[in-house]
N, C-alpha and C positions, 0 to 999 in steps of 0.2 A: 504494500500500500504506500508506503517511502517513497518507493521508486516513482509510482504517479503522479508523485503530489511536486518533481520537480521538475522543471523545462528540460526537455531532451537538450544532449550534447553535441554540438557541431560542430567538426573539426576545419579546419582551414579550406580542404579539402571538398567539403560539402557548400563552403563558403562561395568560393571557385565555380564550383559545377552549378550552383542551384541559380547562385548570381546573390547580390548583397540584398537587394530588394527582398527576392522569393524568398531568401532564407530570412528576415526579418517576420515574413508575412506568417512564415512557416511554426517561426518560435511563439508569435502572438497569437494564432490558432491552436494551437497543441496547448501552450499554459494558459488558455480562459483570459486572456489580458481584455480583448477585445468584447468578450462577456460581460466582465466586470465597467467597463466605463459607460456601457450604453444606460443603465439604468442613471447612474449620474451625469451622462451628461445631459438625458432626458429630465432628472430633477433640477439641474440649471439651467437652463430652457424654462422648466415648469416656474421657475422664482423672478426669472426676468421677464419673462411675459407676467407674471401679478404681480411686480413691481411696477410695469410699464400700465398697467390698465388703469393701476389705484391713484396715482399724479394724475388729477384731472388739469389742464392747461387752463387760468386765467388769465384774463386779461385785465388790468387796471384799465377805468375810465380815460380818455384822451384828458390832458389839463385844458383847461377853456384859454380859449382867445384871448391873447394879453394879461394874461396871469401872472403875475408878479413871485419870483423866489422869495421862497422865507426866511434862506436864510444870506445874511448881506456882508458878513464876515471875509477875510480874508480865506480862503481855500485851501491856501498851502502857508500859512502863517511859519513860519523858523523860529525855529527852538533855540538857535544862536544868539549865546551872550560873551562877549569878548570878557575874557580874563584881563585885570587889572596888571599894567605891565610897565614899567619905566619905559620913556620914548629910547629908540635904537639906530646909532648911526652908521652907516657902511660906509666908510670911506676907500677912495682909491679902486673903484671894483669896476670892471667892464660891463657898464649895464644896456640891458636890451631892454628899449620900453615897448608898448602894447601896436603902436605905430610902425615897428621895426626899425625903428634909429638906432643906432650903435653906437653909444659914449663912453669912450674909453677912459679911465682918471676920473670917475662921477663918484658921487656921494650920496646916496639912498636915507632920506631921514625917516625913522615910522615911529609914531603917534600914536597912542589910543587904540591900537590894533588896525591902524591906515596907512596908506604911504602919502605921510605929508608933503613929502616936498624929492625933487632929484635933480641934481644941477654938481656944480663941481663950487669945490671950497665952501660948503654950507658949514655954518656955525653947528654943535650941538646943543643944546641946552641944559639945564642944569639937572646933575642927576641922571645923564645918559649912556646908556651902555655901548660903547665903542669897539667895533669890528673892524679891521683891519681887511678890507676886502681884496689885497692884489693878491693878483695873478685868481680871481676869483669871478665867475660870469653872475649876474644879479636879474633875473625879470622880475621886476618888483608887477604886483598887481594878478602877476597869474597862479592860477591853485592847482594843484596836483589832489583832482578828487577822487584820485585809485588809491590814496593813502591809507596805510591800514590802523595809522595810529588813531582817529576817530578827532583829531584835533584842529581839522579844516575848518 
C-alpha cells in the first residue's frame, strides 16, 4: 500500500523518451495532483464570483453646478520649520548660481536657513560660522531631495 501512495520513479531515460512535457503530465496523472486542485480551484472561482456579486456598484450624486469646495485650506500645506542656526559664510568657493553663471573667488552668505546674499568680498556678520570654500564648487539654492538624511 506504501508503494501506491508514492509518485512513480522516472529515470532520465524515461525523461528522454516520453519528452519533458508527457512525463510531467504523466507524474501529475499517476499521483492525483490534478485530482486534488480541481475541487479548489472550483472553491476559488466559487468565492470570487460571491465576492464579485455582493459589491453592489454606486454611484454618488453628480455635485451641482457651481458648487463651491469646502474645504479652502492649503492642500499640500509643509510641515517644514527651519532649525534655528547662526548665519554661515562660504568664502573663496566656485559658485554656480541657478542662472548658470560661474563665479569663481565668490562668497555665499546664508541666513535664517536662506541664501542671503553671493557676490565676492561680503562682510560676515557677527556671530558667523566661517567656511573656507577653495578649491570647493557651491550651488547655493538647489536641494538634493534623494537625501536620505530626512533634513531637506
Amino acid at each position: 500500500r506504501a508503494q501506491q501512495d508514492r509518485a512513480p520513479v522516472l529515470t532520465h531515460r524515461d525523461f528522454r523518451r516520453l519528452g519533458a512535457e508527457a512525463a510531467s503530465r504523466y507524474l501529475r496523472a499517476s499521483t492525483g495532483e490534478t485530482a486534488m486542485l480541481r475541487p479548489l480551484t472550483a472553491a476559488l472561482c466559487a468565492a470570487l464570483l460571491a465576492g464579485c456579486a455582493s459589491t453592489a456598484a454606486t454611484k454618488d450624486p453628480p455635485p451641482a453646478a457651481g458648487a463651491k469646495a469646502d474645504y479652502t485650506g492649503d492642500v499640500y500645506a509643509s510641515t517644514y520649520r527651519p532649525i534655528a542656526s547662526p548665519p554661515v559664510l562660504i568664502s573663496n568657493a566656485t559658485v554656480l548660481v541657478g542662472d548658470g553663471t560661474r563665479l569663481d573667488g565668490a562668497d555665499v552668505l546664508l541666513q535664517d536657513g536662506k541664501v542671503a546674499a553671493i557676490g565676492s568680498g561680503l562682510s560676515a556678520p557677527a556671530g558667523a560660522t566661517r567656511v573656507d570654500g577653495s578649491g570647493k564648487w557651491v550651488t547655493p539654492g538647489l536641494i538634493d531631495v534623494h537625501s536620505h538624511l530626512g533634513v531637506y
